[in-house]
N, C-alpha and C positions, 0 to 999 in steps of 0.2 A: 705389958698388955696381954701376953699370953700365960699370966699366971703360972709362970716357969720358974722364979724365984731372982732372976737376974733380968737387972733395969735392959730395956731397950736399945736403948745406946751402946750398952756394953755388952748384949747381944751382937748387934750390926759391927760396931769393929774387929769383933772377933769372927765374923761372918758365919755368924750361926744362925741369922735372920737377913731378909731384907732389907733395903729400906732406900728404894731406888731413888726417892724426890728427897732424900737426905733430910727426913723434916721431925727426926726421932722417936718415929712409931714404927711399929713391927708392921709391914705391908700388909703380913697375914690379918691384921686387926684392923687395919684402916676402913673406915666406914665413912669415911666424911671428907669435904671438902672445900675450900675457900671458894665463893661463887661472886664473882663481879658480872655482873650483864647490865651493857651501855646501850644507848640507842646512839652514841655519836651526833654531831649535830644537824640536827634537819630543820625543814622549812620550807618556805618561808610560816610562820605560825603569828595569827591571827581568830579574830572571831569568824572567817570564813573559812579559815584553814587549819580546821583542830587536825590533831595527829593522836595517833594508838599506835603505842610502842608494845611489838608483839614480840615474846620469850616465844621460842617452841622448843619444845621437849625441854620444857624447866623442870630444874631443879626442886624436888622439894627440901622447905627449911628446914633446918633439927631441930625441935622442939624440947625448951621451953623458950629456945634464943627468939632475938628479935631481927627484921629485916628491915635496915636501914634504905630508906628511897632518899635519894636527894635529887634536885633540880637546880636547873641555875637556864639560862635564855638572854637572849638578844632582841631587845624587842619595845613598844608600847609600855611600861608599866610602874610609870612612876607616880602613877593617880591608887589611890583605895579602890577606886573602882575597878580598878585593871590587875587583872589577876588570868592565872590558867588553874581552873577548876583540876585537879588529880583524882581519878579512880581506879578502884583495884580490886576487884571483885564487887560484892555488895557491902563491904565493910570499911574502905579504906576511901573517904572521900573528903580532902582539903583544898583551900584555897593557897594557892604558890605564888609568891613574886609580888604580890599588892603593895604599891608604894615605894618600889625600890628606886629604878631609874632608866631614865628613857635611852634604848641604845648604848648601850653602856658593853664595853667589849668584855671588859673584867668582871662581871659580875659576880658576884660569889653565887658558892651555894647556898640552897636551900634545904634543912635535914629534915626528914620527917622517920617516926617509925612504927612496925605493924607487929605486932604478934605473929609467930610462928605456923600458929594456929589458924588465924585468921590467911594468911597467906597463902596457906597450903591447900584452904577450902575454896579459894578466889580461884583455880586452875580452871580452865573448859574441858571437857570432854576429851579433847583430842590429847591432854598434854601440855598448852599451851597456856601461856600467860600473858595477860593484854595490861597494860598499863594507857587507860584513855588520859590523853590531855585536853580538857578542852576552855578555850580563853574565852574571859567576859567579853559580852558587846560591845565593849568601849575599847579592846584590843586592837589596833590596826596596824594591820602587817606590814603596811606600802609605807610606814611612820620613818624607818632607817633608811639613810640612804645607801649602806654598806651591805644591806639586805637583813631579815630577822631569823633568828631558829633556836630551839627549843633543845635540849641535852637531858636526858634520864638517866639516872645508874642504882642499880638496884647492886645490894651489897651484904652477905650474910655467908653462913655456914651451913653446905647444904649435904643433906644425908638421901645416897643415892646405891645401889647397885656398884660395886665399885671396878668391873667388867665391862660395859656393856658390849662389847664385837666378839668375849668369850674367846682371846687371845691368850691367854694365860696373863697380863698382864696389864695392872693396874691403872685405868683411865688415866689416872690424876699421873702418875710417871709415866704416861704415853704424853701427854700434854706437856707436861716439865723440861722430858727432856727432846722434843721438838720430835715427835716419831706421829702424830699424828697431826692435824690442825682442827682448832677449836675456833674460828676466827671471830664468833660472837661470843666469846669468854662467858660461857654460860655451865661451864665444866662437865661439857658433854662431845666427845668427839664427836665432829662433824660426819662421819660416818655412819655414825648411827643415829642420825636425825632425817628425819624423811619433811621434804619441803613442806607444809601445811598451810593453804590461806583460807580461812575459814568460808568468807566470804570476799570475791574477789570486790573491791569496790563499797563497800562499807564501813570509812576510813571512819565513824566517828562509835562504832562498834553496837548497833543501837537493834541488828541485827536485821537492819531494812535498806536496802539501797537506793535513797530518797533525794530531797531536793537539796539535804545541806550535804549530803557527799558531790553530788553535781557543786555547788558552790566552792567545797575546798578544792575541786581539779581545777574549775577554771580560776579560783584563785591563785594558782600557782605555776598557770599558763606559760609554757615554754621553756628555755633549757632551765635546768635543774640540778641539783646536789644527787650526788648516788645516795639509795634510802628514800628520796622525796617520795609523799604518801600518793599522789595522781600520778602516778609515774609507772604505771601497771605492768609495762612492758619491759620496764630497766633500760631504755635505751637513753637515757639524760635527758627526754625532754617529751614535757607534756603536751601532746597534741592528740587530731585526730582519732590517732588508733587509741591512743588511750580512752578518748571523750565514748567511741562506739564500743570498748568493752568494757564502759560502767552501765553504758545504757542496756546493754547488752545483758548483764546481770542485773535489773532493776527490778525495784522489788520486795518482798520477803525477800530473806535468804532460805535457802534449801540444806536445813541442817541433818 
């Protein structure tokens, strides 16, 4: 990769190169990175309880590759009707899960996929990437008795800064070899991400803090999975203080 006349590999064991994550590139050249980002499973999800799965400080994709989203849920959705609508910027907008099966533990996934292009122009302002879910009116959440939730993972190759703390050493083998923590595998040390909520309270991303965000909190009224979107405070359970810091921010948002 460095145009030196001898392969990579046979650089590195001779340790005339890097090549700390072992992955047969010359550190010095590495620009890129394997990027899984999960939302894990949350919930409960419903037609009152859409959910926005937000990347911060995402990765953008290498270009001309593509970025695989896929979905899979517990839930409402073995009717045509019943689907969770996906969006991703202003480009990326399908229907998920229509007609599969009701409550169903196993469910596969579901693959969809975006241009590189199109991906990397879906980002906000800040950095961030929102992935909206949101389920038909025929979805009903209270349908499972083992309770319902929703699973996103976004999966591609992503071309970044390959420093960011300006350590002398390489993000992607600070991650590898467990010298930093990345815990939203977004292949970005969590060090160098600054918390971001764009809008505190605007779970269906619409940039207003309205009657259906009221809706998805008290749809999801009381203890709760870590992650759950009403859940403002992190303390596992939807109540009170949470209901007075949506009302609290209602409204526009203040961008």
């Amino acid at each position: 990769c460095n145009a030196n006349g001898i392969h990579d590999c046979t650089d590195s064991l001779a340790g005339n190169i890097e090549d700390c994550n072992n992955n047969g590139l010359g550190d010095s050249c590495e620009k890129q990175l394997q990027v899984l980002a999960s939302s894990g499973q949350v919930g409960p999800i419903g037609a009152l309880t859409p959910r926005v799965f937000t990347v911060s400080s995402a990765v953008e994709a290498l270009e001309p590759d593509a970025v695989t989203i896929r979905i899979r849920a517990r839930g409402d959705f073995s009717g045509g009707l019943e689907y969770i609508r996906v969006r991703i910027g202003s480009t990326f907008d399908r229907n998920a899960l229509g007609g599969t099966v009701d409550c169903g533990a196993g469910t596969p996934w579901q693959e969809f996929t975006m241009s590189a292009t199109s991906f990397n122009q879906s980002f906000e302002p800040n950095g961030s990437l929102r992935v909206r879910l949101d389920p038909s009116t025929a979805v009903d959440s209270n349908l499972c008795p083992e309770g319902t939730w929703v699973e996103v993972q976004l999966s591609y190759l992503g071309a970044r800064s390959t420093d960011c703390n300006l350590n002398g050493v390489m993000d992607s083998c600070e991650i590898a070899d467990g010298l930093t923590v990345d815990i939203n595998h977004n292949g970005v040390p969590d060090t160098c991400e600054t918390p971001f909520t764009a809008c505190p309270g605007d779970f269906d991303g619409n940039n207003t803090v309205s009657g259906s965000d009221l809706g998805a909190l008290l749809g999801g009224w009381g203890p709760c999975p870590p992650g759950a979107l009403g859940d403002m405070d992190s303390n596992g359970v939807i109540n009170g203080a949470d209901l007075g810091a949506l009302l609290g921010a209602w409204g526009p948002c203040d961008n």
